[in-house]
C-alpha positions as CSV (number, residue, x, y, z in Angstrom):
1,X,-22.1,18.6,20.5
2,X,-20.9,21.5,18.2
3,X,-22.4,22.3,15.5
4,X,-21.1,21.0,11.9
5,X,-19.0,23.9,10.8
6,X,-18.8,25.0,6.9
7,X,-15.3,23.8,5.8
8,X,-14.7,23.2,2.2
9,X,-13.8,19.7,1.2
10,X,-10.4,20.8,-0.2
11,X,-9.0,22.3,2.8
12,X,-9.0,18.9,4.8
13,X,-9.3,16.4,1.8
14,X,-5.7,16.8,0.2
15,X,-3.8,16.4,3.8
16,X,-5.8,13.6,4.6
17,X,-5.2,11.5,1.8
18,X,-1.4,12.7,1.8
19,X,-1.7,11.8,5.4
20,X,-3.0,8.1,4.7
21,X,-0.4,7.1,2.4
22,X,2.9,8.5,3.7
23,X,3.1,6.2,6.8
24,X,2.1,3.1,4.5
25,X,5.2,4.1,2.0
26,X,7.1,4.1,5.3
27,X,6.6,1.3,6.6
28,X,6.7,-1.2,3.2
29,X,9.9,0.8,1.3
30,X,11.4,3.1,4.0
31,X,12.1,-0.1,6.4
32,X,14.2,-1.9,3.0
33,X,15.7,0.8,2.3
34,X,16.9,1.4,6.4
35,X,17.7,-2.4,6.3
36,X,19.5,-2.5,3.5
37,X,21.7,0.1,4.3
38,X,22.4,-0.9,7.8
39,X,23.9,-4.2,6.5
40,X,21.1,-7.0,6.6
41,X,20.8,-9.4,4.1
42,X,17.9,-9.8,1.2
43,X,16.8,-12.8,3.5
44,X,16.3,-10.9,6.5
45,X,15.4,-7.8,5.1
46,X,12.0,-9.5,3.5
47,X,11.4,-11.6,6.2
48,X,11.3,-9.1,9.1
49,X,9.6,-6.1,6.7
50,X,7.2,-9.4,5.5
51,X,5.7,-9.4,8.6
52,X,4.6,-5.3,8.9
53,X,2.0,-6.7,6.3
54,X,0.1,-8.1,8.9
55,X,-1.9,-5.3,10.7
56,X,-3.4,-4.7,7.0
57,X,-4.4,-8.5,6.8
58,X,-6.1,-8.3,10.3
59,X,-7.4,-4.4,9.9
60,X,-11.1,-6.0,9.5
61,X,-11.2,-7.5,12.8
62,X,-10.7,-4.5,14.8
63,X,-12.3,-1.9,12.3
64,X,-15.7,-2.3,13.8
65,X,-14.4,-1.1,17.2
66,X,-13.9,2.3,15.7
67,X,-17.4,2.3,15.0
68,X,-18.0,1.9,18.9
69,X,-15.4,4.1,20.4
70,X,-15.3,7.7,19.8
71,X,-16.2,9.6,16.5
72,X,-14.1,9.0,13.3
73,X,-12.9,12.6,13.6
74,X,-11.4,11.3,16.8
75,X,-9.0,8.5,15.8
76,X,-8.3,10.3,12.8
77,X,-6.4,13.0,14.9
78,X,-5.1,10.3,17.7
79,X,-3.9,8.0,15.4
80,X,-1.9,10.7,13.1
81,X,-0.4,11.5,16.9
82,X,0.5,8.2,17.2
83,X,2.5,8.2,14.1
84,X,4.5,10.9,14.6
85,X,5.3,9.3,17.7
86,X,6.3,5.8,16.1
87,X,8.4,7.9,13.6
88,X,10.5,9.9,16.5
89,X,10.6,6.1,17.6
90,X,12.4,4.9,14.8
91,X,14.8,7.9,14.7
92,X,15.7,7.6,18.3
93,X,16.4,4.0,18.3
94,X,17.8,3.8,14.7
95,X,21.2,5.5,16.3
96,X,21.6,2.7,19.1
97,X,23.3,-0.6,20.0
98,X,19.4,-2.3,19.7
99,X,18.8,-0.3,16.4
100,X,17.2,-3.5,14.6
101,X,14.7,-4.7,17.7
102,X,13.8,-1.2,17.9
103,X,13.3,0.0,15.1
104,X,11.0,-3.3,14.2
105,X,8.7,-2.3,17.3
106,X,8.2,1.1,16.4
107,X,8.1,0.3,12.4
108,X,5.4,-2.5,13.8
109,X,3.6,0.7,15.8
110,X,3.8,2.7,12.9
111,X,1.7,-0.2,10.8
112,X,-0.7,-0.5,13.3
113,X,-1.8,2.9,13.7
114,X,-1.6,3.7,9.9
115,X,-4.4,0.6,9.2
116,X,-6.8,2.1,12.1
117,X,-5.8,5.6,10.7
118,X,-7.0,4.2,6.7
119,X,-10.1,2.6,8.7
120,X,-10.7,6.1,10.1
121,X,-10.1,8.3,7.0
122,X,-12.4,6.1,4.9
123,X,-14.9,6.3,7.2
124,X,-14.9,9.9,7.4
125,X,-14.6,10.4,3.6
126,X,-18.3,9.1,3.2
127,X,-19.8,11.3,6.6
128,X,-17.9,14.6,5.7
129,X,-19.3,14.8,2.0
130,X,-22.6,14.2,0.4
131,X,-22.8,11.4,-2.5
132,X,-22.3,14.4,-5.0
133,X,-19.0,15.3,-3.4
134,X,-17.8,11.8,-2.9
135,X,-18.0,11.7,-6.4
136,X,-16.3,14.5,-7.3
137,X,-13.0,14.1,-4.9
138,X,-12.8,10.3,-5.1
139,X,-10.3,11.5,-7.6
140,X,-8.7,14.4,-5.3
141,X,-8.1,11.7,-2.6
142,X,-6.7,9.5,-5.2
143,X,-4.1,11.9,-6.5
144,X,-3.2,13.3,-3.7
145,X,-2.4,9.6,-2.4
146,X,-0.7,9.0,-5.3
147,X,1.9,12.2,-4.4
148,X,2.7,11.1,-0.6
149,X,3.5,8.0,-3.0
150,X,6.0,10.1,-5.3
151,X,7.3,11.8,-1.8
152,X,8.0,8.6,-0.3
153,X,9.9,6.5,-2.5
154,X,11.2,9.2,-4.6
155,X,11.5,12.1,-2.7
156,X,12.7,10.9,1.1
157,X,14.6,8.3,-0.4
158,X,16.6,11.2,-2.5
159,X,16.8,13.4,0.5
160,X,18.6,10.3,2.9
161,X,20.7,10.1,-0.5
162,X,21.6,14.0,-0.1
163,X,21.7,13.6,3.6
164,X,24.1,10.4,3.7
165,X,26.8,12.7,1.5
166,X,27.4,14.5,4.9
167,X,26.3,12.3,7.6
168,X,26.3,8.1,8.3
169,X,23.6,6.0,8.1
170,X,22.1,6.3,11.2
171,X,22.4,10.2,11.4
172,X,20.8,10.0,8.1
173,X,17.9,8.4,8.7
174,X,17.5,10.3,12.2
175,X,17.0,13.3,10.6
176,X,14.8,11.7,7.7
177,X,12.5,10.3,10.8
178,X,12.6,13.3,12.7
179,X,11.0,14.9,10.0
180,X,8.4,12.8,9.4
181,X,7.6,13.1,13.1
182,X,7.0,16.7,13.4
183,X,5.1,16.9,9.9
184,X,2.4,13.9,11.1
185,X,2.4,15.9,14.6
186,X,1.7,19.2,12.4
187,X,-1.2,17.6,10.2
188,X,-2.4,15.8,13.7
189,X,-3.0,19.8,14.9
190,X,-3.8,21.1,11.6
191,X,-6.7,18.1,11.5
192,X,-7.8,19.0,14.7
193,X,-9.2,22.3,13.8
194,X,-9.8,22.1,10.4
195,X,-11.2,18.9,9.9
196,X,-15.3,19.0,9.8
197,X,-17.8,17.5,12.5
198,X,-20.9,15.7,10.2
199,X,-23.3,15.2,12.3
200,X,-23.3,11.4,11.2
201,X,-19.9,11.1,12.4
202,X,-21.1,11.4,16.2
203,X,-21.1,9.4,19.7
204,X,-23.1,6.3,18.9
205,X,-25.1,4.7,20.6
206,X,-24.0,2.3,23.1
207,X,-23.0,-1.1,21.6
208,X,-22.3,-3.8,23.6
209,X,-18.6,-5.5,22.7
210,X,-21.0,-9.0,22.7
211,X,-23.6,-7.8,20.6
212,X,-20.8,-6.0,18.2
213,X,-18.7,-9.7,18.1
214,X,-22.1,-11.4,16.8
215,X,-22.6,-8.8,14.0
216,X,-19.0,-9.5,13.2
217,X,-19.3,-13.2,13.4
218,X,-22.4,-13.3,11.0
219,X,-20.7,-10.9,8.7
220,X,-17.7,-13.0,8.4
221,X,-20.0,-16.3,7.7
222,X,-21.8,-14.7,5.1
223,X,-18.4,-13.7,3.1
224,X,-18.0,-17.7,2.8
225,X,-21.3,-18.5,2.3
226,X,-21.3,-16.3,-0.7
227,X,-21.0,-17.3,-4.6
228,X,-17.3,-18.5,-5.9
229,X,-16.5,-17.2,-2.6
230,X,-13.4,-20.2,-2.5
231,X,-12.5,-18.9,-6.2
232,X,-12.7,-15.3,-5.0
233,X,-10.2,-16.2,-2.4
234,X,-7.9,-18.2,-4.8
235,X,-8.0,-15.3,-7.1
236,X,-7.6,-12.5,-4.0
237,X,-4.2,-14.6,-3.1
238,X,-2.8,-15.2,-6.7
239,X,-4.0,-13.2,-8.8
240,X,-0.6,-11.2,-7.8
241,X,2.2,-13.7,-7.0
242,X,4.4,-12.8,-9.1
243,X,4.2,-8.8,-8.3
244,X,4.3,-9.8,-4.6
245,X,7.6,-11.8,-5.0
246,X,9.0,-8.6,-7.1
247,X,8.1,-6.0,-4.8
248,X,10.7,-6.2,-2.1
249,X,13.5,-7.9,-4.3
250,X,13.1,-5.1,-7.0
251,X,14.4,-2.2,-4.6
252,X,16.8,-4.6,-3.3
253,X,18.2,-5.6,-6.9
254,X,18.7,-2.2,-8.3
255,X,20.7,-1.1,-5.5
256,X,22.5,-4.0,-5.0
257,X,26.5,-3.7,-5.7
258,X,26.8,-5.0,-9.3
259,X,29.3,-7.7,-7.7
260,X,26.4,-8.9,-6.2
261,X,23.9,-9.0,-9.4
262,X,22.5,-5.3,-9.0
263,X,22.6,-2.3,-10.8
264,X,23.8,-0.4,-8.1
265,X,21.9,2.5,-8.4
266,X,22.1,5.4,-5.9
267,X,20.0,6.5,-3.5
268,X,19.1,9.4,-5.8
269,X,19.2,7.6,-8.9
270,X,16.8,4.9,-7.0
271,X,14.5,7.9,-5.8
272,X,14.0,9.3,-9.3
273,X,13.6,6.0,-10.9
274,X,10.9,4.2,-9.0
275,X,9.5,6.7,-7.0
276,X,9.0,9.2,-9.5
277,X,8.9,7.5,-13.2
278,X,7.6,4.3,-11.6
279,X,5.0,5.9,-10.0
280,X,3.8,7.8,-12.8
281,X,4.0,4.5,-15.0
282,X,1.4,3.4,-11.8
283,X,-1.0,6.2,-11.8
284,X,-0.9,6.1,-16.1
285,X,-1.7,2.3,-16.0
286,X,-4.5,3.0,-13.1
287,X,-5.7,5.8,-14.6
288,X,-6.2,3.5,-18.2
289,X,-7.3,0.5,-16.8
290,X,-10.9,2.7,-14.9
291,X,-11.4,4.1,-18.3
292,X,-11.2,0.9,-20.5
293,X,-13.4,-0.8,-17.6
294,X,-16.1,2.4,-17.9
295,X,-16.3,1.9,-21.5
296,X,-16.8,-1.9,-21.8
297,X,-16.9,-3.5,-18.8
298,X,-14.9,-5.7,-16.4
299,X,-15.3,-9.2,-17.9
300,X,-14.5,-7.9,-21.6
301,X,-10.6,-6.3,-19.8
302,X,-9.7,-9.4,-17.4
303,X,-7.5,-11.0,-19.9
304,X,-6.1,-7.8,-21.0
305,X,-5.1,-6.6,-17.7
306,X,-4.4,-10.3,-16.5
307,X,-1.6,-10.1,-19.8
308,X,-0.2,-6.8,-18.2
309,X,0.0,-7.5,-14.7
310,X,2.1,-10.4,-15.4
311,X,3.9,-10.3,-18.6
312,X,5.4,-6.8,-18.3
313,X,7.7,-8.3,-15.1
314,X,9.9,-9.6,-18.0
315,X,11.6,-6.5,-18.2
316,X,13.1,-7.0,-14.7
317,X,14.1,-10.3,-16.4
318,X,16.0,-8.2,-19.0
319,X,18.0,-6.1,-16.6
320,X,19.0,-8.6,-14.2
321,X,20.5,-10.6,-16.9
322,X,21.8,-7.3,-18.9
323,X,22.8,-5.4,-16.4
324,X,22.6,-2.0,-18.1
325,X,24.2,0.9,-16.6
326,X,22.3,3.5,-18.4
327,X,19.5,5.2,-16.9
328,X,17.4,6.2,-19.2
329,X,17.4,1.4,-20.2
330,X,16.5,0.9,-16.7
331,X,13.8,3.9,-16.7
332,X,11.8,2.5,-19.4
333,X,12.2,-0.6,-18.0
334,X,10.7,0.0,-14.6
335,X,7.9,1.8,-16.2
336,X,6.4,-0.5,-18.5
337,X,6.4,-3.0,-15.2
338,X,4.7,-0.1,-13.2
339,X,2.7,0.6,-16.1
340,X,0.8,-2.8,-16.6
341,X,0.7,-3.4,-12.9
342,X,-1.2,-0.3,-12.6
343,X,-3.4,-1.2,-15.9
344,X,-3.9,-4.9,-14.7
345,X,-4.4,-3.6,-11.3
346,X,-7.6,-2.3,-12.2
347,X,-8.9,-5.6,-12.6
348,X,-8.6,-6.6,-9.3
349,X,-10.1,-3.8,-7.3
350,X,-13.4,-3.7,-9.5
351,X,-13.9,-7.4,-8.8
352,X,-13.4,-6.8,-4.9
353,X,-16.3,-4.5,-5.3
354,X,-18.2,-6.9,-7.4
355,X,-17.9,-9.7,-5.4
356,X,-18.8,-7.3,-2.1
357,X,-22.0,-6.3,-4.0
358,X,-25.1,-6.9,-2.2
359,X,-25.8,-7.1,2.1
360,X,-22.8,-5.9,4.1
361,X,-20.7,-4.7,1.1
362,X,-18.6,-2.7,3.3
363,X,-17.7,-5.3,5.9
364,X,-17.2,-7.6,2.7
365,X,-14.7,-5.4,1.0
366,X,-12.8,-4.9,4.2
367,X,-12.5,-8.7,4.6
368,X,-11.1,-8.9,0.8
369,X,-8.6,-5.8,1.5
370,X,-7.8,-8.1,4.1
371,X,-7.0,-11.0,1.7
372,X,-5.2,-8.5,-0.6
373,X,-2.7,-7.8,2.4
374,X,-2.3,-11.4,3.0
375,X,-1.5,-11.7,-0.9
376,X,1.7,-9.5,-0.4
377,X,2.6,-10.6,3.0
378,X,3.0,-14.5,2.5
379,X,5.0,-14.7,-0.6
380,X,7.4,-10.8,1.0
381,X,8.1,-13.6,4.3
382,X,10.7,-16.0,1.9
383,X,11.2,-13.7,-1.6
384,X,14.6,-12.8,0.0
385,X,15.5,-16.2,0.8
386,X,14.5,-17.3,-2.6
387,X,16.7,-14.8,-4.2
388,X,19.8,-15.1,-2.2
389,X,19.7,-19.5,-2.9
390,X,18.6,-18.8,-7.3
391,X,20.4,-14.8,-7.7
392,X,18.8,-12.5,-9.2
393,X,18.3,-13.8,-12.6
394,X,16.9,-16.5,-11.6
395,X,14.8,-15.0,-9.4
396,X,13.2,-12.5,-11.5
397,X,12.9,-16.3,-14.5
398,X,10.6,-17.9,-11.3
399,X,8.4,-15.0,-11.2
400,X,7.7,-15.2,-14.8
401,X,7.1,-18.9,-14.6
402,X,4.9,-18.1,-11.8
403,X,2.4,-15.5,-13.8
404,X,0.6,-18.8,-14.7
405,X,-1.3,-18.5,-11.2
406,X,-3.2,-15.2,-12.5
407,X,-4.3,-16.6,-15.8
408,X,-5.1,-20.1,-13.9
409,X,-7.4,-18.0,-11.0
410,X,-8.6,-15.5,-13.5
411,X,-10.3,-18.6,-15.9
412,X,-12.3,-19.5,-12.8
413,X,-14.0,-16.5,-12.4
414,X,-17.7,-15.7,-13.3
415,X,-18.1,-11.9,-14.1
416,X,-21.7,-10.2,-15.3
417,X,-20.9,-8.8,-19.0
418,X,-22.0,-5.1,-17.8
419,X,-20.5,-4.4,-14.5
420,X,-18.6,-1.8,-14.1
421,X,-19.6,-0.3,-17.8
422,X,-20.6,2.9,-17.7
């Protein structure tokens, strides 16, 4: 075994947090966006994307086979090979007579490998650094998630708008998949030297898959056997309907021809708006929400941030029955929504960790990220349907109707008055 070399934290850190979020960006907006423009309807378009949910709902099931296979160092390189693969997948089949069954398999490759790639990265967080440096770059790794975030909805989405001046649709997106191929194939060689090997992050030792199945099985009983554990799953499923329902519609709406009920937005217009002022409106509302829970404590914010992830949605209730044409209307708009999402937000991730407190808190949280997935996968499988048999303005008057779910899940639960308080 080589020795661990010296490498400081910010040369491999950055990448592979950029590296983590990118392919997930891909695979939930890029594959709307793709579908949208090749000509399927809202129907189709969230029932078939609805579905690349999945490998995040079932990522706890396989995660412990990392831990018996190879060193995290390992699949972190493999699976960021993998990716660029599925994303030269998508651009060679995107340009052919079986674009849509294609470009599902590889878009369903690209899911896959990104979960084991987040199981990997994770992993390798907590081996490469000490406590003191966790610390200290839990921020970094945020940030810099947060920016393949701003890249990929705002960024790639305004370059396929450049590109689609000049070529079609499927030329376009070629060349956007292309590129994403030969940057993940560039950080997949870029990792490989640069990344650390902690000793911890070694060979381990033998495991039998039988022994390893037990461990999982008593895990998994003991997630249920746990207090409110029924609540915790109500709330884990609810707690965001109404953002889960707006997700895929909302890129769909403010595209959509205004014949149709949209706002017809460009490509450009689209990649500026959500990806860059909605995203910031995410990371201020994030960013908000930890400091209001350091200062007094999750139970004394739950209503607050119950209030924001949920009211807020009203202003897509505004445009859709407005239908403003100026920019600067829908902006604001789309940034008080990202803003309370990311402020209410907060809420739910400190209660995973709450509830995953105690004896096999990792293996609990990664069964509640599990649930989390499911949250957005269910109600993503018939949004579209929804929307094409109520329109838009309907649509977007049901998901306010349905923010009673939150407040309704959120009364159930029982919180200590000091977590998370500094």
């Amino acid at each position: 075994m080589k020795p661990e070399r010296k490498i400081t934290p910010w040369a491999w850190i950055p990448s592979l947090y950029f590296a983590e979020g990118l392919p997930y960006i891909a695979v939930m907006v890029l594959s709307i966006q793709v579908y949208m423009q090749m000509g399927l309807s809202d129907k189709e378009i969230t029932f078939y994307t609805g579905w690349l949910y999945l490998p995040w709902v079932i990522k706890p099931l396989w995660s412990p086979l990392l831990d018996l296979m190879k060193t995290k160092r390992w699949w972190i390189v493999i699976m960021q090979m993998l990716l660029g693969a599925a994303f030269a997948g998508v651009a060679f089949t995107i340009n052919t007579s079986l674009w849509l069954q294609g470009s599902i398999c590889f878009f369903w490759l690209l899911a896959f490998s990104s979960a084991t790639h987040d199981v990997a990265a994770d992993g390798f967080y907590m081996m490469g650094l000490n406590q003191h440096d966790q610390a200290f770059f839990v921020g970094i790794r945020s940030t810099f998630y947060r920016i393949s975030m701003v890249v990929g909805k705002g960024g790639l989405i305004a370059v396929a708008g450049f590109l689609h001046q000049q070529f079609n649709v499927q030329i376009t997106w070629m060349l956007v998949f292309y590129g994403l191929m030969a940057l993940f194939i560039g950080l997949a060689l870029y990792h490989f030297f640069i990344l650390p090997r902690p000793t911890e992050d070694a060979d381990k030792e033998e495991v039998s898959a039988s022994q390893l199945m037990i461990d999982f099985a008593q895990t998994f009983v003991s997630f249920f056997k746990k207090k409110q554990a029924l609540t915790t799953i109500c709330f884990l499923l609810l707690f965001r309907l109404p953002e889960a329902l707006i997700t895929p519609i909302s890129q769909l709406f403010l595209q959509a021809p205004i014949e149709k009920g949209g706002l017809a937005l460009s490509e450009i217009e689209y990649g500026t708006v959500n990806g860059v002022v909605g995203v910031v409106g995410l990371l201020l509302g994030g960013i908000l929400g930890g400091m209001m829970i350091s200062r007094d404590g999750l139970k004394r914010w739950l209503w607050p941030m119950t209030a924001a992830i949920t009211l807020p949605n009203i202003a897509y209730v505004y445009l859709a029955y407005v239908l403003p044409q100026n920019i600067v209307a829908i902006s604001i708009a789309v940034f008080i929504e990202n803003l309370g999402y990311g402020f209410g937000f907060s809420a739910y991730m400190l209660f995973m960790i709450y509830f995953s407190q105690g004896e096999h808190k990792t293996s609990h949280y990664a069964l509640c990220t599990g649930f989390m997935a499911l949250s957005m996968m269910i109600p993503s499988l018939f949004a579209g349907a929804l929307s094409e048999l109520v329109g838009y303005e309907w649509f977007f008057v049901i998901v306010m109707i349905v923010c009673v779910f939150p407040f309704l899940v959120a009364h159930q639960l029982k919180i200590d008055a000091d977590f998370g308080r500094k």
